[in-house]
C-alpha positions, 0 to 999 in steps of 0.5 A: 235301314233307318228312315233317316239313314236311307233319306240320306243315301238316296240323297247322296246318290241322287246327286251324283248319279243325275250329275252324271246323267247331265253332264255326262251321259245326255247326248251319248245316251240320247243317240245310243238308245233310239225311238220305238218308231217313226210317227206321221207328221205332215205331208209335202210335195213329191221331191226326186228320190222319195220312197214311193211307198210314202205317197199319200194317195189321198192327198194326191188325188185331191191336188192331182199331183204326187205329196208324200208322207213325212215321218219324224222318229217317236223320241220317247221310250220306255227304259226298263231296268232288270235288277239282279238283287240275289245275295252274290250281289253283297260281296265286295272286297275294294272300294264298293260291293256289287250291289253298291255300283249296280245300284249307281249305275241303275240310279244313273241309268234312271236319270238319264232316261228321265231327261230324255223324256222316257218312262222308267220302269224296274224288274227286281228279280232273284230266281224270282220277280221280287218286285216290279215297278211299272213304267213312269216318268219324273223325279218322284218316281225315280227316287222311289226306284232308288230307295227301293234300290237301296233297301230292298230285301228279296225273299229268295236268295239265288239267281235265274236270269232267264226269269226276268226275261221272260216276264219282261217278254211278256209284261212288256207289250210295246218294245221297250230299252231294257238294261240287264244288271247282274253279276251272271252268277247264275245258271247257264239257262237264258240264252233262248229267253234273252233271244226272245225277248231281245228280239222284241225289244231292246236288250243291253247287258251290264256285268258287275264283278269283284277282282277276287272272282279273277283270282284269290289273294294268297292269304293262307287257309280261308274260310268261305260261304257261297252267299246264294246256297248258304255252303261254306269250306275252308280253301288253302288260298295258298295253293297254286292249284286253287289259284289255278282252278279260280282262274280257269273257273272265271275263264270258262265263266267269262267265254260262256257269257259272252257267247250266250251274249253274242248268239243273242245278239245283245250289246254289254259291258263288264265292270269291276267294282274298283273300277269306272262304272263311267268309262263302261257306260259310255264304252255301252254306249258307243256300241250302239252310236 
């Protein structure tokens, strides 16, 4: 992409997406998606009905009465987001593609972390870690992440998610929100690793799809190309059995992933490409209130 053909998008999306983030997402984002913990803040006298498990003993001894510990929950998180980029994320057949909407609602993710106060930090994965971007906070940073959204070109043109998760299991020391972003086209071979490491962080799943994976346009003989492996065959999409094997494929898709998302006990929300990505992410959102 020319350097003043990307400036310009990443300007275009900037706007709209920290919009969004402002106007929209700030107070849902900041109760969905909580601190990592509590941190001590001062100490007070012993009230009926404290934890006793909060007394300061030290602190007591020396005014030979009971005080407690006062904690305030640890406000800033780290967000990491896990970026699908293989090649199935180029088709689209409405209004944007695949990669067109995760790349907005990445953007608008981003913002909405920043204005909490909270590191940001991406995983760019096919069936591989293309890219990783550490943790960090403000505008510079998240328009870096954007135009890497944008323009990025992965080496691999296939998908394995249970990659991302386990990097992120690993590379990620201190529990973190991270965000899923794919359109699980991929293997069914990640519900140990999602398991793991949602259990040691903060997992939450957002599914993009086009309306042609529910079902074909009857437009006659087509000719089409799985984008990951390359293979191409002609389809009568006349045919109500070919009509009727797309649906049941998308079926059996849809019941996998959301039991593999369910036994892993991970929030998520599906949307379509012509549909709007805000009523989705406030649906994520209202999961977790």
């Amino acid at each position: 992409m020319e350097t003043s053909e990307l400036i310009k998008k990443v300007r275009r999306i900037e706007i709209k997406t920290r919009g969004l983030s402002h106007n929209i997402f700030a107070g849902e984002y900041h109760s969905a998606f909580k601190g990592r913990g509590m941190s001590f803040s001062e100490v007070r006298e012993y009230q009926y009905g404290d934890d006793v498990r909060d007394i300061d003993w030290n602190v007591t001894a020396r005014f030979n009465r009971p005080f407690v510990k006062v904690f305030e929950e640890e406000r800033e998180l780290t967000v990491m987001l896990l970026v699908d980029v293989s090649q199935s994320l180029d088709f689209g057949t409405a209004v944007q593609t695949k990669r067109d909407m995760l790349t907005e609602i990445a953007a608008t993710l981003a913002f909405a972390a920043i204005q909490n106060n909270d590191k940001i930090g991406v995983i760019f994965f096919s069936d591989r870690i293309e890219k990783f971007i550490p943790p960090q906070k403000g505008r510079k940073h998240i328009l870096y992440i954007i135009r890497e959204l944008l323009d990025f070109e992965p080496q691999s043109y296939r998908t394995d998610i249970k990659v991302p998760l386990e990097f992120l299991t690993n590379a990620i020391k201190k529990r973190c929100t991270a965000f899923l972003l794919s359109d699980f086209i991929a293997p069914y071979n990640y519900k140990d690793a999602l398991t793991i490491a949602n259990r040691k962080h903060d997992i939450a799943a957002i599914q993009v799809y086009d309306r042609r994976l529910v079902e074909l346009p009857r437009i006659g003989l087509m000719k089409v190309r799985d984008a990951e492996s390359g293979e191409e065959m002609y389809i009568d999409t006349s045919s109500n059995a070919v009509q009727k094997a797309q649906r049941v494929w998308w079926q059996e898709h849809s019941a996998a992933l959301s039991d593999i998302l369910k036994k892993s006990r991970v929030d998520s929300v599906s949307v379509r490409t012509d549909w709007d990505y805000v009523k989705a992410l406030l649906s994520l959102f209202a999961q977790r209130a």
